[in-house]
DOTORGU-814330 format. One line per field, with one value per residue: z, y, x of N, C-alpha, C, O in turn; residue number from 1. Coordinates in steps of 0.001 Angstrom, whole numbers. Each point is the difference from the previous one (the first is absolute). Layout:
<pts>
n.w (Z_...);
n.v (Y_...);
n.u (X_...);
ca.w (Z_...);
ca.v (Y_...);
ca.u (X_...);
c.w (Z_...);
c.v (Y_...);
c.u (X_...);
o.w (Z_...);
o.v (Y_...);
o.u (X_...);
num (NUM_...);
</pts>
This chain:
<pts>
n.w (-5712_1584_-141_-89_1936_1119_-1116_985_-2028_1238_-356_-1442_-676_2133_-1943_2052_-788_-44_-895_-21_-1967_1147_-1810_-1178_2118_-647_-1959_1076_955_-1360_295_2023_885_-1054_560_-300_-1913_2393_-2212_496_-1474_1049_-300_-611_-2094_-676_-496_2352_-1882_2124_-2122_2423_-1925_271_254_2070_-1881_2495_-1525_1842_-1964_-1365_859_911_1785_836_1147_-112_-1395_456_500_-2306_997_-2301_500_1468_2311_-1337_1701_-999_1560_-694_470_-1657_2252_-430_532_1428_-966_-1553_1235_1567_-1126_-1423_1356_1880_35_-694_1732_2177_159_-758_1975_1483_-35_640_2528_610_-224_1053_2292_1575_264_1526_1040_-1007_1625_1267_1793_-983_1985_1422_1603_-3_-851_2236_429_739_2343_388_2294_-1009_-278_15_1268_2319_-162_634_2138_2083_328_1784_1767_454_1404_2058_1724_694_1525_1524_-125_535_2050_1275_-824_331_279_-933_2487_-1176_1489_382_1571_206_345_-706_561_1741_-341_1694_-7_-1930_1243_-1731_1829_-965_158_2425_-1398_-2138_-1559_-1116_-1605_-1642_-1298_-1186_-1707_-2212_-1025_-1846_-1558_-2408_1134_-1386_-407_138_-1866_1152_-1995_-495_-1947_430_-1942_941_-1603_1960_-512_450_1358_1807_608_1386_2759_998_553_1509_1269_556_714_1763_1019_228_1508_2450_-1176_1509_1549_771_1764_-80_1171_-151_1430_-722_1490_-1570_393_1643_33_-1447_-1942_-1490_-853_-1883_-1416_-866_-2006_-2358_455_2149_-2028_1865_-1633_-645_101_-1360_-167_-963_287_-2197_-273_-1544_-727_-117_-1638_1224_-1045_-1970_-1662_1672_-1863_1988_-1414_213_451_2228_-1312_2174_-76_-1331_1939_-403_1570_-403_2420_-950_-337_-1824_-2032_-190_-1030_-1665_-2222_-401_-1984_-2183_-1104_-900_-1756);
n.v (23547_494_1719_-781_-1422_1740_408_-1849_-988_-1774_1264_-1318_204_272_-1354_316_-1897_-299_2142_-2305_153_-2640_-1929_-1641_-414_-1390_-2137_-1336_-1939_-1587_-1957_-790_-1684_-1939_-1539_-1301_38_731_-878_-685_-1757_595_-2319_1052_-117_1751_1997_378_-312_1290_1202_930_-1031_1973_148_-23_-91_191_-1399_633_532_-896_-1040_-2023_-78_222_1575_-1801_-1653_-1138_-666_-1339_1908_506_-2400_1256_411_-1468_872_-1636_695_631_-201_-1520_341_-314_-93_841_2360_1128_-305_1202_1822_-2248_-1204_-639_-1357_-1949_-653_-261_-2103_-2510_-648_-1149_-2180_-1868_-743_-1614_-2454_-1489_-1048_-720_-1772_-1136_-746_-2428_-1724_2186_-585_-1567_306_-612_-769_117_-2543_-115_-1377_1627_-610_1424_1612_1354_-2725_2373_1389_423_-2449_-1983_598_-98_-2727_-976_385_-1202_-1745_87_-452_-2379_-1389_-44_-1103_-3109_-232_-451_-1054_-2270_2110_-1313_359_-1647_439_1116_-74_1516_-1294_-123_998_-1430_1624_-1150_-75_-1471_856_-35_-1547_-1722_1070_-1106_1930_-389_1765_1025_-1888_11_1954_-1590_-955_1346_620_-594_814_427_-1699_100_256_-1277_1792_-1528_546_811_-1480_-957_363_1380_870_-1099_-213_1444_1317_-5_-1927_-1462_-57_-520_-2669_-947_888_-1766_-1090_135_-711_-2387_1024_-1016_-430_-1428_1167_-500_-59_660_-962_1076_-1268_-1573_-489_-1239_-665_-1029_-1974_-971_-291_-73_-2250_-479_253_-1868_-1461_1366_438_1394_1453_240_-1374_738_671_-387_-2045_751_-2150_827_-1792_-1119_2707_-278_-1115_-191_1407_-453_863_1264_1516_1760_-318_503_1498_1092_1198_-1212_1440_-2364_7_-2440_230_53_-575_-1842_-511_740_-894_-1348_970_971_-1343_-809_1454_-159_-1801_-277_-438);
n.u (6549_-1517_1893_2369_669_1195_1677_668_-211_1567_1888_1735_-2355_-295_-804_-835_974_-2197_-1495_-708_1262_59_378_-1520_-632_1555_413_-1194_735_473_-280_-433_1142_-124_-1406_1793_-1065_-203_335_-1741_1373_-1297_240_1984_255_1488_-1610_829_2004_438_630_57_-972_759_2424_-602_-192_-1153_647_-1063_1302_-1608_1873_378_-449_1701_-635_2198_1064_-2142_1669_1030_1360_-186_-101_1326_-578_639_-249_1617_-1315_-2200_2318_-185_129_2440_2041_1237_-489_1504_1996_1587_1243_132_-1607_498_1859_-925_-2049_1183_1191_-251_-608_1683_658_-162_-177_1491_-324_-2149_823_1147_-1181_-865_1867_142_-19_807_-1127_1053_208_1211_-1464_2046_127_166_-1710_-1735_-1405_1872_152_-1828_-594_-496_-750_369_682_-1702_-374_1164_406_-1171_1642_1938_-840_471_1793_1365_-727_-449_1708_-385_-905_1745_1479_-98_-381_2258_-532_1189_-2202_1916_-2175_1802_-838_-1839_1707_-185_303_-709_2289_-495_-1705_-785_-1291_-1740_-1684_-87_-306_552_752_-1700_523_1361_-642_-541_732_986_-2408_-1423_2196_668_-553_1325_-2132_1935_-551_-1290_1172_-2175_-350_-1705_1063_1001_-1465_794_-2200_1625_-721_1352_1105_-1178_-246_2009_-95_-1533_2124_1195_-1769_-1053_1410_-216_-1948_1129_1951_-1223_-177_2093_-1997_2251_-1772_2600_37_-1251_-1869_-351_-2617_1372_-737_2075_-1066_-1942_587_1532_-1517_-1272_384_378_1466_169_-600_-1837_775_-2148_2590_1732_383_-2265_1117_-224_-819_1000_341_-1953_1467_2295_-948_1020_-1362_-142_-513_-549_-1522_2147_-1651_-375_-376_51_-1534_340_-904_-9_-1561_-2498_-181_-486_2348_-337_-447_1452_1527_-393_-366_2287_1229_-1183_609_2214_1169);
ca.w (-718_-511_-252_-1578_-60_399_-1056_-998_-240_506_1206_914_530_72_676_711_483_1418_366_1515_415_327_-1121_356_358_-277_-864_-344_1196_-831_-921_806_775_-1074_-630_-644_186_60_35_658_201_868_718_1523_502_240_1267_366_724_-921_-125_245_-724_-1009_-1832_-374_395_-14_-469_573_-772_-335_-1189_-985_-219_250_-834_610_-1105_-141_950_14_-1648_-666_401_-972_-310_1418_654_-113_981_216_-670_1258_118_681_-620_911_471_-1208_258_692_-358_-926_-724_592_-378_-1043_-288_-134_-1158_-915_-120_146_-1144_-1067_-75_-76_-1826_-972_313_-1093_-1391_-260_394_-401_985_-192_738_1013_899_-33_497_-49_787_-200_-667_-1705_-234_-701_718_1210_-421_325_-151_135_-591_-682_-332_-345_-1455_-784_-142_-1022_-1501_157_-266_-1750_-1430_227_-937_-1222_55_554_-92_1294_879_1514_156_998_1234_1101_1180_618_1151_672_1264_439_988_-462_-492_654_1595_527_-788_-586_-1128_120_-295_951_632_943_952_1014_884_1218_739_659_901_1082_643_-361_-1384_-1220_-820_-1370_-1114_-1100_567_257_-772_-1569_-343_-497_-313_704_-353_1057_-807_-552_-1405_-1674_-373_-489_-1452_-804_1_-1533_-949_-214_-293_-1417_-723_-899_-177_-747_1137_939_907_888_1218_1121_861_-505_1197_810_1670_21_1000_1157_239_478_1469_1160_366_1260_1652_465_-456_1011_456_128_-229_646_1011_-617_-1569_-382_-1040_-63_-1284_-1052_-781_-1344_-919_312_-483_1009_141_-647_192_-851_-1217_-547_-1361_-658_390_406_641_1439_573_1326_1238_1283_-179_655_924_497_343_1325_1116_393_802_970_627_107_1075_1128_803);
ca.v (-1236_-105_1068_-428_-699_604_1014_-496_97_-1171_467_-414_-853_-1865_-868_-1190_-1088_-353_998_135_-1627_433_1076_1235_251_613_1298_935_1305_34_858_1082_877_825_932_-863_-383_-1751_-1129_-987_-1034_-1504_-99_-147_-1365_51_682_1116_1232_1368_946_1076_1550_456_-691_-1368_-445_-943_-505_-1200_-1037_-1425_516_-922_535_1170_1000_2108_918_668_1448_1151_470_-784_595_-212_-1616_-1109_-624_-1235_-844_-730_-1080_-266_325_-1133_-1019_-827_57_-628_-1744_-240_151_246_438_1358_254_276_610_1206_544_-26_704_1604_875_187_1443_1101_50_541_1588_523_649_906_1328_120_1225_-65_-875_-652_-957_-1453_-678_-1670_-648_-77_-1342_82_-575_-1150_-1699_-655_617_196_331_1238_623_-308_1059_1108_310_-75_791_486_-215_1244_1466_135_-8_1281_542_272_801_1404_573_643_193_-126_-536_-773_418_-1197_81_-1126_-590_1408_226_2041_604_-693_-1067_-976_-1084_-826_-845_-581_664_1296_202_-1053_411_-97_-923_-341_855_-117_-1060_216_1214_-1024_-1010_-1531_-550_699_-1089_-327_-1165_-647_-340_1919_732_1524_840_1069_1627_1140_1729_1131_165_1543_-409_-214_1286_645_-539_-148_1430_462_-351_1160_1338_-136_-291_-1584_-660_-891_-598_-873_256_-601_1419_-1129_571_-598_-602_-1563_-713_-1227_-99_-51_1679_523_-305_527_1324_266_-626_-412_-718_-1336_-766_-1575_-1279_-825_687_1441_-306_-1654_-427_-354_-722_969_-557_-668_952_1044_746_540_890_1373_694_789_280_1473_80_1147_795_1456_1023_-793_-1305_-624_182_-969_-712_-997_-120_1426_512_-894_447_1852_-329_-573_1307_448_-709_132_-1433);
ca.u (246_-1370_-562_-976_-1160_-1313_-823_-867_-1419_-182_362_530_-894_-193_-1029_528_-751_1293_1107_212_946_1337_560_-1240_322_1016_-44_-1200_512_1479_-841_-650_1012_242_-997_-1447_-1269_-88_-1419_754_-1356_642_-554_398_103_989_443_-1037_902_-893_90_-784_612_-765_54_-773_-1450_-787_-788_-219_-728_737_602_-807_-1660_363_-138_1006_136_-1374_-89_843_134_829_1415_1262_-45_-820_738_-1353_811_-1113_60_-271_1741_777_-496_-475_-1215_-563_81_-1696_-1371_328_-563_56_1410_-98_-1019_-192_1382_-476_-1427_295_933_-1358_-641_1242_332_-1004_-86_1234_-782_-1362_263_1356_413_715_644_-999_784_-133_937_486_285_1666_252_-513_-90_779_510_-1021_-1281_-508_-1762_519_1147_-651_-1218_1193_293_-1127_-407_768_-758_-1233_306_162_-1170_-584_1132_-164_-1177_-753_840_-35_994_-56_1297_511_1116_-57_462_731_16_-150_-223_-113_-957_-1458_-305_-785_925_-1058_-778_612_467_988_1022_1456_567_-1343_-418_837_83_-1701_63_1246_-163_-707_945_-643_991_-320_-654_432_-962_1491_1375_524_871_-1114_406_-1370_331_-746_-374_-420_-1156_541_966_-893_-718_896_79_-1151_-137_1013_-422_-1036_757_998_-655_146_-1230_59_1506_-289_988_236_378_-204_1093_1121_925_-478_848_-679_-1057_-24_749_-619_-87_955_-294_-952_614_1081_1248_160_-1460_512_-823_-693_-503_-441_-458_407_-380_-1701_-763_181_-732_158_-94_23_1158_1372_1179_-135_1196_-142_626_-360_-78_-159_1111_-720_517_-615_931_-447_1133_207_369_-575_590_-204_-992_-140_609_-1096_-973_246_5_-1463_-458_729_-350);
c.w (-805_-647_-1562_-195_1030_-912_-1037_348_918_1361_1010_272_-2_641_358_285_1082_1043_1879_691_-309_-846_-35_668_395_-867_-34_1349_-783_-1358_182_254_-1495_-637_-740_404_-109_172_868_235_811_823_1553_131_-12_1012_-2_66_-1146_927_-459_-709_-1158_-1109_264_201_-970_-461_535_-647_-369_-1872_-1586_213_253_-1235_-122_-1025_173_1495_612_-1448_-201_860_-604_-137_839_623_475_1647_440_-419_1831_188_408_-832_1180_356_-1194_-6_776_-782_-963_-1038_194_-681_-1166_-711_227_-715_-1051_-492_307_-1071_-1331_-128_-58_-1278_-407_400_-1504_-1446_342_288_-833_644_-706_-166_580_532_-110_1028_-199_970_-189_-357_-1723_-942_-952_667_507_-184_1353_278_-452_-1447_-1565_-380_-862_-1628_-800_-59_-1111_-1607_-315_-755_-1705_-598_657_-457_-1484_-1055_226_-21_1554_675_996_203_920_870_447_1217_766_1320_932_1466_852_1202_-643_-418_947_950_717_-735_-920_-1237_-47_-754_995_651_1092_1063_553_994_1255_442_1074_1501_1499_877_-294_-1555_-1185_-1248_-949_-516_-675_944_-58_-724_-764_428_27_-4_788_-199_605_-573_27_-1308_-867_-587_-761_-1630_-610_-74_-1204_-927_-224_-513_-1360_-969_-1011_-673_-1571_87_677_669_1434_1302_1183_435_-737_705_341_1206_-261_877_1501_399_1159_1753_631_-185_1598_1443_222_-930_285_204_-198_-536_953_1132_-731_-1102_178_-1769_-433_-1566_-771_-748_-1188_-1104_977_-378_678_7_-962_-77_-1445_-1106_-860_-1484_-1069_710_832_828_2044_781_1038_1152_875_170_1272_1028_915_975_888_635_658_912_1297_1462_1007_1379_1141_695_38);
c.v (-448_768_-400_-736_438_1052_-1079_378_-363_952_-713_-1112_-1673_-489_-1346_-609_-1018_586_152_-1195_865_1342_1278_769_1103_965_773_1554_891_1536_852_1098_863_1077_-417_-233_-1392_-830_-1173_-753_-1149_-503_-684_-1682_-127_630_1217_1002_1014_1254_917_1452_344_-606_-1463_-462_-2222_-1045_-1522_-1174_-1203_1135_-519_607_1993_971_1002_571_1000_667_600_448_-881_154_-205_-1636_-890_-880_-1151_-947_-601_-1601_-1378_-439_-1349_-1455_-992_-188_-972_-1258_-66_539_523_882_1500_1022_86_756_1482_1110_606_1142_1809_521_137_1330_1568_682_791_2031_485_-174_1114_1434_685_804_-425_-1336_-1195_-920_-1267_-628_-1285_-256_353_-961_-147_-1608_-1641_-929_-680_781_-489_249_1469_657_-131_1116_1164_367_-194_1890_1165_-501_970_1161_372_59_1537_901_188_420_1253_1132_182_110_-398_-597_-1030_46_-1782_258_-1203_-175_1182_84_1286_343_-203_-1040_-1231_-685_-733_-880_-745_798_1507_-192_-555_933_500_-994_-417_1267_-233_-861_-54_1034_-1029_-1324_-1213_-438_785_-1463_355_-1038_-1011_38_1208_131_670_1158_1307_1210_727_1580_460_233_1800_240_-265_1504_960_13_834_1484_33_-571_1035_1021_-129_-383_-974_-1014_-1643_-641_-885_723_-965_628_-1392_580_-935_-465_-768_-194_-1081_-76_-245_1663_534_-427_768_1430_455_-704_-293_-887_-1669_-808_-1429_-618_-229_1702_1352_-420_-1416_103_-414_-277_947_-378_-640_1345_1434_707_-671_1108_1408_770_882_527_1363_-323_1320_1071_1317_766_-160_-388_-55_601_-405_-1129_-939_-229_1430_230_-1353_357_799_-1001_-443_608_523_-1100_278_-1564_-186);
c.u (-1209_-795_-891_-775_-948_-567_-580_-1512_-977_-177_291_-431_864_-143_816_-541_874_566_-687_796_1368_535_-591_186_1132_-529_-1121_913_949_-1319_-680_1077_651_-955_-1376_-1053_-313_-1250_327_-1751_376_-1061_144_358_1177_646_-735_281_-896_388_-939_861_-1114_65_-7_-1138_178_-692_-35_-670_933_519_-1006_-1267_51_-989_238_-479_-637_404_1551_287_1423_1374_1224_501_-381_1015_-609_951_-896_191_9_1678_-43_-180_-411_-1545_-753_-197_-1660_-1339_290_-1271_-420_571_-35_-659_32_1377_-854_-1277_271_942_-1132_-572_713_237_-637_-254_1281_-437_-847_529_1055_1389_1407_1391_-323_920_-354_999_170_334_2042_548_230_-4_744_209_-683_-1522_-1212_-1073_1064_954_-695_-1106_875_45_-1217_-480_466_-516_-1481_271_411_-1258_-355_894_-231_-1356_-684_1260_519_1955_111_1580_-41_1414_419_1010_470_-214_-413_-63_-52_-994_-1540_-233_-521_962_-861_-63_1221_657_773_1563_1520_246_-637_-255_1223_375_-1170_503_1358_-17_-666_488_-695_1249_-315_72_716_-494_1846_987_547_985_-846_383_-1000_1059_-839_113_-656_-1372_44_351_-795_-1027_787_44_-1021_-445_886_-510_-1022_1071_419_-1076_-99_-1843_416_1752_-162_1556_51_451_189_1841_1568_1129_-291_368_-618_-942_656_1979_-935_-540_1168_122_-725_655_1449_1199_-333_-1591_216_-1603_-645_-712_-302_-501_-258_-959_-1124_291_96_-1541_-87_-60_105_1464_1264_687_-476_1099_-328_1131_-602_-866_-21_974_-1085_779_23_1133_-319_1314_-273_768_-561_554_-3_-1651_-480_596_-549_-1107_104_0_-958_-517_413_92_1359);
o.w (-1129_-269_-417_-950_-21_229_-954_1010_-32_714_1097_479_-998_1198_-817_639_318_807_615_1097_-444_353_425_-679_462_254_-592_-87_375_-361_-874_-317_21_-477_-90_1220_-936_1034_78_589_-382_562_719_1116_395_661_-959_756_-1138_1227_-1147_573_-516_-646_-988_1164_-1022_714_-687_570_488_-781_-857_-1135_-439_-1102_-29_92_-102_278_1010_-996_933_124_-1008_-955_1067_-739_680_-306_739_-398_1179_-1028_376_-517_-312_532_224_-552_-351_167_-24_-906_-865_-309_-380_-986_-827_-281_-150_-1052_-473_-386_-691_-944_-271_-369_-615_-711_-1116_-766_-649_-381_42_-479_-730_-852_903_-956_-861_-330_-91_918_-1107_-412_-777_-1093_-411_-450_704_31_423_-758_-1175_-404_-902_-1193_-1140_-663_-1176_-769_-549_-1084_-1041_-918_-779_-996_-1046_-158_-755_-1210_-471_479_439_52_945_-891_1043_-220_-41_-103_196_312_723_380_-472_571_-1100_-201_1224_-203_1201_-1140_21_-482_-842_339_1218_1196_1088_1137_1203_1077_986_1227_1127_868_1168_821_836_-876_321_-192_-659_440_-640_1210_189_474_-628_1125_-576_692_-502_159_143_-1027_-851_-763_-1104_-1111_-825_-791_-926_-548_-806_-1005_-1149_-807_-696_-1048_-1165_323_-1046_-791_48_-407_510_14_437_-701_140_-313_1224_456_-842_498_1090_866_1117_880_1093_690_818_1185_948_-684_-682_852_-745_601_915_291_361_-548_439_-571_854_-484_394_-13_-501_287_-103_443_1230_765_-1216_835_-1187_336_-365_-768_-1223_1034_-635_383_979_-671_743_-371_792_-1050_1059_909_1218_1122_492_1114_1219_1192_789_1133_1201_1012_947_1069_531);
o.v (-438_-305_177_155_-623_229_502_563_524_-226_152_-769_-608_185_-625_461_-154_-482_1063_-498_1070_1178_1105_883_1088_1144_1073_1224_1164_1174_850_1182_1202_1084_424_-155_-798_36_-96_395_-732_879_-637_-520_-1160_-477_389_786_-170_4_52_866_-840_-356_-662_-143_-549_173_-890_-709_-67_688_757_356_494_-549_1093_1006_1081_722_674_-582_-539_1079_-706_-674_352_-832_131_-663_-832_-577_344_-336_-504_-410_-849_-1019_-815_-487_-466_-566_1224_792_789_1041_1076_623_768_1196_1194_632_990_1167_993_775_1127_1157_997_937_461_859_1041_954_1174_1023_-965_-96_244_-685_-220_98_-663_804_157_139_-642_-308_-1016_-1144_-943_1187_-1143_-883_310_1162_739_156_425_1031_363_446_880_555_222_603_900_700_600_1094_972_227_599_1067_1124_-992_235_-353_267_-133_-995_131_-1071_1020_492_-547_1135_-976_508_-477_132_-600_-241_68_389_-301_855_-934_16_-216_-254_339_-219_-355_732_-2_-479_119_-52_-730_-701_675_373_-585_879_-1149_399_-210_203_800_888_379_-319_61_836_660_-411_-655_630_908_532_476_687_941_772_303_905_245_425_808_977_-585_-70_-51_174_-775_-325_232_-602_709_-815_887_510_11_125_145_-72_1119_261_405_250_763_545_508_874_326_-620_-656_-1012_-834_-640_443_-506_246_708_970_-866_854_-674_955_1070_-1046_-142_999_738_-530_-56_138_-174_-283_-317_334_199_-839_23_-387_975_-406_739_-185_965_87_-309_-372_627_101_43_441_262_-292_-159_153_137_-267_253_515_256_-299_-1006);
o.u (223_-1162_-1144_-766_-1062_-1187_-595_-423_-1114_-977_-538_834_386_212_676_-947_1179_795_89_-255_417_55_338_523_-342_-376_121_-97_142_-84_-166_-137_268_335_-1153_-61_-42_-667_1225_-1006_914_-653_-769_-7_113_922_-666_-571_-436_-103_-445_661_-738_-986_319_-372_413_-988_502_-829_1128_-656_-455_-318_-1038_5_-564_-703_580_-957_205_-428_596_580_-17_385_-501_526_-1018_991_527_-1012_84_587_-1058_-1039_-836_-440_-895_-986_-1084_-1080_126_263_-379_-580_462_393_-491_-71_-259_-92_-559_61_-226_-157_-415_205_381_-365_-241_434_102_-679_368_490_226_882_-800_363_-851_1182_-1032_158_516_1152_706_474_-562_68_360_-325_-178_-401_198_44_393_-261_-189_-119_-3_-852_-664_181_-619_-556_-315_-186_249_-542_18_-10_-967_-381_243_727_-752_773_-596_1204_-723_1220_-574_614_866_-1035_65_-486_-218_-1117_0_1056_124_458_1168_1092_274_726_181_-195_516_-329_-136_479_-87_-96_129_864_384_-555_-572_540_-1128_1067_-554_-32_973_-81_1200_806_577_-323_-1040_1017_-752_1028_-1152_-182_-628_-332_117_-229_-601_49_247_-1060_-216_668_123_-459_278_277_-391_-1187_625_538_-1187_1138_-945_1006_-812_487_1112_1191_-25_1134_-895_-120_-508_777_453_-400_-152_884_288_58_483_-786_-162_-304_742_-979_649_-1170_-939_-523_756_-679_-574_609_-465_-649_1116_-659_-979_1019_25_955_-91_860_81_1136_-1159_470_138_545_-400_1097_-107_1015_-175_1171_890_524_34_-823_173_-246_-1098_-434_-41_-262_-935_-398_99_-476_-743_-531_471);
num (1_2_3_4_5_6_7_8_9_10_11_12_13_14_15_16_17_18_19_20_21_22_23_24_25_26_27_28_29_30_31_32_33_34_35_36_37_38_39_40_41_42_43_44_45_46_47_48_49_50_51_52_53_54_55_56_57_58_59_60_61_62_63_64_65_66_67_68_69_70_71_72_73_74_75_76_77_78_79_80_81_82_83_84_85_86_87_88_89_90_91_92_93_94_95_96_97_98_99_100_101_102_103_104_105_106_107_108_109_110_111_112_113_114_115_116_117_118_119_120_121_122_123_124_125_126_127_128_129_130_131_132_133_134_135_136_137_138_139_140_141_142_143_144_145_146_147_148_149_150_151_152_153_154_155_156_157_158_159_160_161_162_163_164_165_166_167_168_169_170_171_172_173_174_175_176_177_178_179_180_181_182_183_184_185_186_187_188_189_190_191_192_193_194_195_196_197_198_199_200_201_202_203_204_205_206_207_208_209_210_211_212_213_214_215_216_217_218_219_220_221_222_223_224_225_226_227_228_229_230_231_232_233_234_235_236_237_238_239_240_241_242_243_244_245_246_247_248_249_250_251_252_253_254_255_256_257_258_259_260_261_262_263_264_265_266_267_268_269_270_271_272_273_274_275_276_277_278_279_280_281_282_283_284_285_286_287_288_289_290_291_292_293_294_295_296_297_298_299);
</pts>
C-alpha cells in the first residue's frame, strides 16, 4: 500500500511530535509496524509511552526550542500532535495553553520551510471553533493564522486535520483533566457517582483513536496536502448516553451520576462531517469498546 511513498527520496522518514501521548503514541506504533522511519520529539509532559525498535529513535526536547533540523535528514513529513489537549485544562491555565499551541506550531512551520518536506499536518480543535471561544479553541485558530502566513510566504504545505473526540487504550484517567470517557470509566470502576458537567445532554462524536491512526495512514497514502480533513466516527452519544453505557439503562441520580456546573463558553455539541473523499472508514464503536472494558474488570 506504501510502496510509492517509501521509494521517495525521503525514505520513508517522519517526524512526530507529540509522538509519546496518547495519539502519538498509537501512530508512531502504526508506523513503525508499517515500515517507516520514525523521528519522534516530545518532551514527556503529555505521556511516557516509547517503543524500543530500530526505526524509531527519540528526541526528548520542548518542540518550540528543539534542534532536530540540525541532527535528522529531511523527512517525508511532520506529523505536528505536541499541542496542549482539552479545553477544560485551558480554563485553568490558559496561558500555558496558549503559549505552548502557539510556539510549537510556530516551530513546526518553520522545520517545514527549512526542509521543504513533503507534507506537513496540522491538528485542530473538533469544535473548529464556531460555538465556543476558548484559551484552547482560541490558540487553535491563532494557529491556523500561522500556518496561512507561512503558506503565504514561504510556500508552505500543509493540511488541517480535525479529531473528534478521541478515545481508546492510553488515554488520560486520571486527574481533573482525564478524558469523559476515561474518567467516568475510573470512577464507574472505583464505585463512585460519574461527574456529569450540566444536564448531560452535549452531544460528542466519540472516535476510536485506532480509527484516527487509520485516517491519518490514508491521508499519507493519498499524498494529500492544503485540504481540510475531518477524522471522527459520525455517531453522536450524549454525555449522559454515556453514563448508561457504564452503569446501565436504570442509572439512578445521585448513586451512579451526579451533577456538577457546566462550564462557561463549553461546546454543546460535535458531529463529524465528511470533507474529502479517503480511502478511510471509521469501525470502531464506543458502546463496544466499554463493554470489552467492563469485561476486562470483571465487576
Amino acid at each position: 500500500m506504501y510502496n510509492s511513498i517509501m521509494n521517495e527520496e525521503t525514505s520513508a522518514r517522519i517526524l512526530v511530535t507529540g509522538g509519546c501521548g496518547f495519539i502519538g503514541s498509537h501512530l508512531v506504533d502504526r508506523l513503525s509496524e508499517i515500515g517507516f522511519e520514525v523521528f519522534v520529539v516530545d518532551d514527556l509532559r503529555q505521556g511516557e509511552y516509547v517503543w524500543d525498535r530500530p526505526n524509531i529513535q527519540y528526541f526528548f526536547d520542548d518542540v518550540s526550542t528543539s534542534n532536530i533540523i540540525e541532527q535528522i535528514p529531511r523527512p517525508l513529513a511532520i506529523i505536528h500532535l505536541a499541542n496542549s489537549p482539552r479545553v477544560r485544562r485551558s480554563f485553568d491555565e490558559p496561558r500555558d495553553t496558549i503559549d505552548n499551541n502557539i510556539t510549537t506550531t510556530t516551530a513546526v512551520a518553520d522545520w517545514a520551510r527549512h526542509w521543504q518536506t513533503y507534507l506537513f499536518f496540522a491538528t485542530s480543535s473538533s469544535t473548529q471553533y464556531k460555538e465556543s471561544v476558548n484559551p484552547y479553541t482560541w490558540s487553535k485558530a491563532a494557529c491556523e493564522s500561522i500556518l496561512d502566513m507561512y503558506e503565504e510566504l514561504y510556500d508552505l504545505k500543509f493540511m488541517k486535520m480535525f479529531f473528534y473526540n478521541v478515545y481508546g487504550p492510553r488515554e488520560p484517567m486520571d486527574g481533573d483533566y482525564a478524558t469523559v470517557v476515561a474518567k467516568f470509566g475510573r470512577q464507574y470502576k472505583n464505585g463512585e457517582p460519574m461527574t456529569v458537567v450540566g444536564d448531560g445532554t452535549q452531544s460528542r462524536d466519540f472516535t476510536h483513536v485506532n480509527d484516527i491512526c487509520s485516517g491519518l495512514l490514508a491521508i499519507i497514502e493519498n499524498k494529500m496536502n492544503g485540504e481540510v480533513v475531518n477524522l471522527g466516527r459520525g455517531n453522536p452519544y450524549s454525555i449522559m448516553d454515556l453514563v448508561k453505557m457504564y452503569a446501565g439503562e436504570s442509572a439512578k441520580d445521585g448513586i451512579d451520576y451526579k451533577h456538577v456546573p457546566k462550564r462557561k463558553n463549553e461546546g454543546q455539541a460535535t458531529k463529524w462531517s465528511e470533507t474529502i473523499k479517503l480511502n478511510w472508514k471509521p469501525t470502531m464503536n464506543l458502546p463496544d469498546y466499554i463493554e470489552e472494558l467492563k469485561k476486562s474488570w470483571e465487576l
